[in-house]
C-alpha positions as CSV (number, residue, x, y, z in Angstrom):
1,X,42.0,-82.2,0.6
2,X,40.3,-80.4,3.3
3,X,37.7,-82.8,4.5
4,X,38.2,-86.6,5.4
5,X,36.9,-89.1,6.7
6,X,35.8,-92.6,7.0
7,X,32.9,-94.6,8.8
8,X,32.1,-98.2,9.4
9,X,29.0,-99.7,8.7
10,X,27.9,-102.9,10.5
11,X,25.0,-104.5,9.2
12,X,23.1,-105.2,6.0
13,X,20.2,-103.3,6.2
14,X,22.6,-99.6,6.9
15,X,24.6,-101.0,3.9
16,X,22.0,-101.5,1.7
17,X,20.5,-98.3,3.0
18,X,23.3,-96.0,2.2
19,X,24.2,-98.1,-1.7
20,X,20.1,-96.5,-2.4
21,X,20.5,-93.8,-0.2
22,X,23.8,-92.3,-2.4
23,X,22.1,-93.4,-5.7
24,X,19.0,-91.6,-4.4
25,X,18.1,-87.8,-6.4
26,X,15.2,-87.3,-4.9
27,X,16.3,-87.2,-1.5
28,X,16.3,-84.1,0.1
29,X,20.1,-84.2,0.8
30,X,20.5,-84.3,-3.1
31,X,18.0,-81.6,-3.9
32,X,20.8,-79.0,-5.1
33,X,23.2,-82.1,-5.7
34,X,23.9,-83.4,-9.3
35,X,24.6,-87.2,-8.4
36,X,26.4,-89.3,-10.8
37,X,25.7,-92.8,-11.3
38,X,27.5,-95.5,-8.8
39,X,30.9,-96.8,-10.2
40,X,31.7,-100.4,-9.4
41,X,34.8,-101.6,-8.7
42,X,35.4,-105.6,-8.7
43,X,31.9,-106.4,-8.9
44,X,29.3,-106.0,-11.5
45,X,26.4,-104.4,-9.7
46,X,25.1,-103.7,-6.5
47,X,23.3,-106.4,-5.6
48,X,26.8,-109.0,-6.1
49,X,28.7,-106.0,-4.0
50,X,26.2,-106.7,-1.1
51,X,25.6,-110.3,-1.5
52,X,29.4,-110.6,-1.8
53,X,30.7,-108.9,0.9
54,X,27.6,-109.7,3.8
55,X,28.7,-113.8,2.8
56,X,32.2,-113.0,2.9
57,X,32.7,-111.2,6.2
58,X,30.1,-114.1,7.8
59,X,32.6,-116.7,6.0
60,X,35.6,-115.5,7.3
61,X,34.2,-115.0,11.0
62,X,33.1,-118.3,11.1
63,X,36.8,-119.5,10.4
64,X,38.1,-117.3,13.2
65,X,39.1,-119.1,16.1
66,X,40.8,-116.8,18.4
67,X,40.6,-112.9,18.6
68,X,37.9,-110.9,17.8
69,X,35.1,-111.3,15.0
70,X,34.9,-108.7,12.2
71,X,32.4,-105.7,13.5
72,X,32.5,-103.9,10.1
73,X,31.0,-105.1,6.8
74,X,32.4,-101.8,4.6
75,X,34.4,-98.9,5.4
76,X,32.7,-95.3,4.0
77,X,35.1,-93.0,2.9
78,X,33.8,-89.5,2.4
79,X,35.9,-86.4,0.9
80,X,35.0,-83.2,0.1
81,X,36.5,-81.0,-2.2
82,X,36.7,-77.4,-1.7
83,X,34.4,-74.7,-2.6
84,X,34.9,-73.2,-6.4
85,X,37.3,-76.3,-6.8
86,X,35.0,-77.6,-9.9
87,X,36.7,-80.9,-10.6
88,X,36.3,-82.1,-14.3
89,X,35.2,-85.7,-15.5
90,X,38.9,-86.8,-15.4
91,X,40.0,-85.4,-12.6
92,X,36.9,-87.5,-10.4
93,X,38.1,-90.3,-12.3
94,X,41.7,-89.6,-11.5
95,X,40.6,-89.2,-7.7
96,X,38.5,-92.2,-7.7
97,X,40.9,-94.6,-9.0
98,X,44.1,-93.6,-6.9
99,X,42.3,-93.8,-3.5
100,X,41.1,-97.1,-4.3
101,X,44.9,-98.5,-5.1
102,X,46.6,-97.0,-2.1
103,X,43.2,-97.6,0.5
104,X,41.3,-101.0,-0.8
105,X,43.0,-102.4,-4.1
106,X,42.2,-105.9,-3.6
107,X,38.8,-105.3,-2.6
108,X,35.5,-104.8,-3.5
109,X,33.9,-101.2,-3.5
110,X,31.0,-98.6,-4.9
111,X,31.8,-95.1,-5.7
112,X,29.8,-92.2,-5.8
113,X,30.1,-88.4,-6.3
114,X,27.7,-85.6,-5.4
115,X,28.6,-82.7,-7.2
116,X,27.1,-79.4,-5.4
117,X,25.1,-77.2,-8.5
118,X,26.1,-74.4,-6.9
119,X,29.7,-73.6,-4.9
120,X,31.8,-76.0,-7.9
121,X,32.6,-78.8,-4.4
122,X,31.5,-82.3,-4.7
123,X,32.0,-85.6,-2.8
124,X,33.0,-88.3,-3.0
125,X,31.6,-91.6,-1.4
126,X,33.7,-94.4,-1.4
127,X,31.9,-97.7,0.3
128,X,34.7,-100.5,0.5
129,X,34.3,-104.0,1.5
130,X,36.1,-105.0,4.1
131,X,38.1,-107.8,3.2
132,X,40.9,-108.8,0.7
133,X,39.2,-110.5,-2.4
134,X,41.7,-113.7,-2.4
135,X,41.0,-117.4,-1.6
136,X,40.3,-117.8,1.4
137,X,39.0,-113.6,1.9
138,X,41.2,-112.2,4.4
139,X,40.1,-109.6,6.3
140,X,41.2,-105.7,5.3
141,X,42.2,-104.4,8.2
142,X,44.8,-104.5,10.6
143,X,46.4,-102.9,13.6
144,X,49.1,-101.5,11.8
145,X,46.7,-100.0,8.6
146,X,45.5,-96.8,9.8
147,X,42.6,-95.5,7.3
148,X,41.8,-92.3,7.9
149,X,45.9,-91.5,8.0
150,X,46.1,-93.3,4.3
151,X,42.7,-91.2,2.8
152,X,44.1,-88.0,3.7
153,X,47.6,-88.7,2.5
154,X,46.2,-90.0,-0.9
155,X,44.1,-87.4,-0.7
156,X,47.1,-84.5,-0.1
157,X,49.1,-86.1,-3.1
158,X,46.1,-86.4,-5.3
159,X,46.1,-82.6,-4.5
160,X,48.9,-81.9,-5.3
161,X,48.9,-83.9,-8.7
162,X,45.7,-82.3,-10.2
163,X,47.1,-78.7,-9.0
164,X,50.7,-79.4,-11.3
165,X,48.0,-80.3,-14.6
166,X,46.3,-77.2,-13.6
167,X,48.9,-74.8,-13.3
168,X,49.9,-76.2,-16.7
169,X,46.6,-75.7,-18.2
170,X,46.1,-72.2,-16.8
171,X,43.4,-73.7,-14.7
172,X,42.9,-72.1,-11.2
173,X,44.2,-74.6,-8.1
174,X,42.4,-76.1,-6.1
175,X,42.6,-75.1,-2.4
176,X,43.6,-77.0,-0.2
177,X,43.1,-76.6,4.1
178,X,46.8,-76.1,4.5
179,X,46.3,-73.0,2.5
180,X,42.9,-71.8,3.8
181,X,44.9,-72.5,7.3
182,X,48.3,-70.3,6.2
183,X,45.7,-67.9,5.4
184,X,44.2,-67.4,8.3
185,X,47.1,-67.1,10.1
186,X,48.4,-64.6,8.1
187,X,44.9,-62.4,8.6
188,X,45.7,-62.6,12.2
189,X,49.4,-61.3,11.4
190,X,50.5,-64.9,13.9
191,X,53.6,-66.8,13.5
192,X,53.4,-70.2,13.6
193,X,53.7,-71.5,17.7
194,X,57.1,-73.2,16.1
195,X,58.3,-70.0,14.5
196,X,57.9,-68.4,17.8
197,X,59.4,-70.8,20.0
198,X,62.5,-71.1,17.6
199,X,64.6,-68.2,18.9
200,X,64.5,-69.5,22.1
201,X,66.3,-72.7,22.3
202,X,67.8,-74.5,23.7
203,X,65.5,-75.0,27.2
204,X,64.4,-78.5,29.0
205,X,60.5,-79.6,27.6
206,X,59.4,-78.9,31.3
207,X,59.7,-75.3,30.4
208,X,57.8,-75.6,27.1
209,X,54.1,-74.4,28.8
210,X,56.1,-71.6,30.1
211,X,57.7,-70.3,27.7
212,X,54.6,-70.8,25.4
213,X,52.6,-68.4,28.1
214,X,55.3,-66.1,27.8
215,X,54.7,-65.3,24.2
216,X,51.0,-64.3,25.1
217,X,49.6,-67.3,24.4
218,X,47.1,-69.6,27.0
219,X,48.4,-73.2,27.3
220,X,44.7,-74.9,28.0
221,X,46.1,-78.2,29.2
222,X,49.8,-80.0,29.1
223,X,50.0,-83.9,29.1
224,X,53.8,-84.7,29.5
225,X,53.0,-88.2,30.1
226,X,51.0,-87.8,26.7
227,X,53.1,-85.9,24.7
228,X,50.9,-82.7,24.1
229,X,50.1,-79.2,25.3
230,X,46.7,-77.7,23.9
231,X,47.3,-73.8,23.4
232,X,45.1,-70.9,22.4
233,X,46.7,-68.8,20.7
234,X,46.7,-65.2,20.8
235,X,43.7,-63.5,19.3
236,X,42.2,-67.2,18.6
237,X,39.3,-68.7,20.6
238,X,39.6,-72.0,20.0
239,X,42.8,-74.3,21.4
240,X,44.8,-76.2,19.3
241,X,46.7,-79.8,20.2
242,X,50.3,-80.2,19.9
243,X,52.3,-83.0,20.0
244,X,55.2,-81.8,21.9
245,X,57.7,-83.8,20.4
246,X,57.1,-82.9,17.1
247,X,57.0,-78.8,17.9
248,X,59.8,-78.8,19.4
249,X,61.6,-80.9,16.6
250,X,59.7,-78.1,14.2
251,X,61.0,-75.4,16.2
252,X,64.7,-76.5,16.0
253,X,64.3,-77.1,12.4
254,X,63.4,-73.6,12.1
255,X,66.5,-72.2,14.5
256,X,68.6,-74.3,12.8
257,X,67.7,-74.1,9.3
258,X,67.1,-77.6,8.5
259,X,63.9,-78.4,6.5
260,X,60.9,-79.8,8.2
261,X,57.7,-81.2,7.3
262,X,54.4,-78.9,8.3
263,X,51.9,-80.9,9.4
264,X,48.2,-79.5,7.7
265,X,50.0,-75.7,7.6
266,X,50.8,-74.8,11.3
267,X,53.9,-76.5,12.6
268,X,53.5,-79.0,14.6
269,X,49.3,-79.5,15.2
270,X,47.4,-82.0,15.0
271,X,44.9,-81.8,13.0
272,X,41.4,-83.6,13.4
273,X,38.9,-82.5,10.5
274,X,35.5,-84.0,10.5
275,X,32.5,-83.7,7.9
């Protein structure tokens, strides 16, 4: 999907704030917004999902003797679907339900979608209690559980699922920002930075900002020590971070013919999409 992301929330008032505020029509957010009614997940209404989790997270802070306390009560995910995507009943449902087993399934949450009256997007708002429901509640997150990184996978392979049923049904795809991104690219008649590099390997990573200026293209800042180079590239105005590691591995797939993975549709970027 093109547009992730997820946001903490703290105390009780903003949670109980944003559980009215998405729940709200007459807010002026909503005004050409058809907004569904909230879906519960492990609790039975809104009140036991705030009661629930504000106890829980206190509980399991008071246990904690060492390291730090919990900051965040819930974790907001937010996606948005693309323009003219116009996802049916099912499909929502189908959304809903896989992001909550791969992100949160042993925890509390409230869904919401906002479904735009106008360009066929909608949202999705996904508020998740931070902790594992289990005796004793363990806290959800961990150092090694990265959540944006897991919403936007589940988010890719949901994607791609719904766009297989479609294709099947004679339905239009839905499209996604890897394809918006191929695209635009193509408009601009540029390779991908990969692509280009390709034909000229072998050379030491030293030479990388070199030979990346030598294809008419500004290298805006390289980071050896931190394993990227920003580059504009040609006829762009806006720079684009690389991990350098991961182009280069990209750009000997290509001269090499071995398959690589392409990373949000230009080889190699990274990619950091915000609401």
């Amino acid at each position: 999907m093109p547009y992730a992301k997820v946001l903490p929330i703290r105390s009780a008032a903003a949670l109980s704030g944003k559980i009215a505020y998405l729940s709200d029509t007459s807010h002026a957010n909503h005004l050409d917004k058809t907004v569904e009614g909230l879906s519960l997940h492990g609790v039975q209404s809104t009140a036991e999902f705030l009661a629930k989790t504000v106890a829980t997270v206190r509980e399991i802070n008071e246990r904690r003797r060492r390291g730090r306390k919990i900051r965040n009560l819930v974790d907001e995910v937010i996606i948005r679907t693309p323009d003219l995507s116009n996802l049916s009943a099912s499909e929502r449902d189908t959304f809903v339900k896989n992001i909550l087993t791969d992100f949160c399934p042993d925890s509390p949450a409230v869904a919401a979608w906002h479904l735009d009256k106008y360009n066929g997007s909608c949202d999705v708002h996904i508020i998740v209690a931070n902790f594992i429901d289990v005796y004793p509640a363990k806290t959800r997150r961990s150092s090694a559980f990265n959540n944006i990184a897991v919403v936007r996978a589940t988010s890719d392979r949901i994607t791609d699922i719904l766009n297989v049923r479609r294709r099947e049904n004679g339905v239009a795809p839905i499209v996604t920002m890897a394809d918006v991104r191929k695209q635009n690219l193509k408009q601009r008649g540029l390779a991908t930075l990969a692509a280009q590099i390709a034909p000229m390997l072998p050379f030491p990573t030293a030479d990388l900002p070199d030979k990346i200026a030598s294809l008419g293209h500004k290298v805006t800042r390289y980071n050896a020590k931190g394993n990227t180079v920003s580059v504009c590239l040609s006829g762009a105005s806006k720079a684009h971070r690389f991990f350098v590691d991961k182009l280069l591995a990209d750009a000997a797939c290509l001269a090499y013919g071995v398959p690589s993975v392409v990373d949000g549709g230009i080889v190699g970027v990274y990619n950091n999409i915000e609401m």
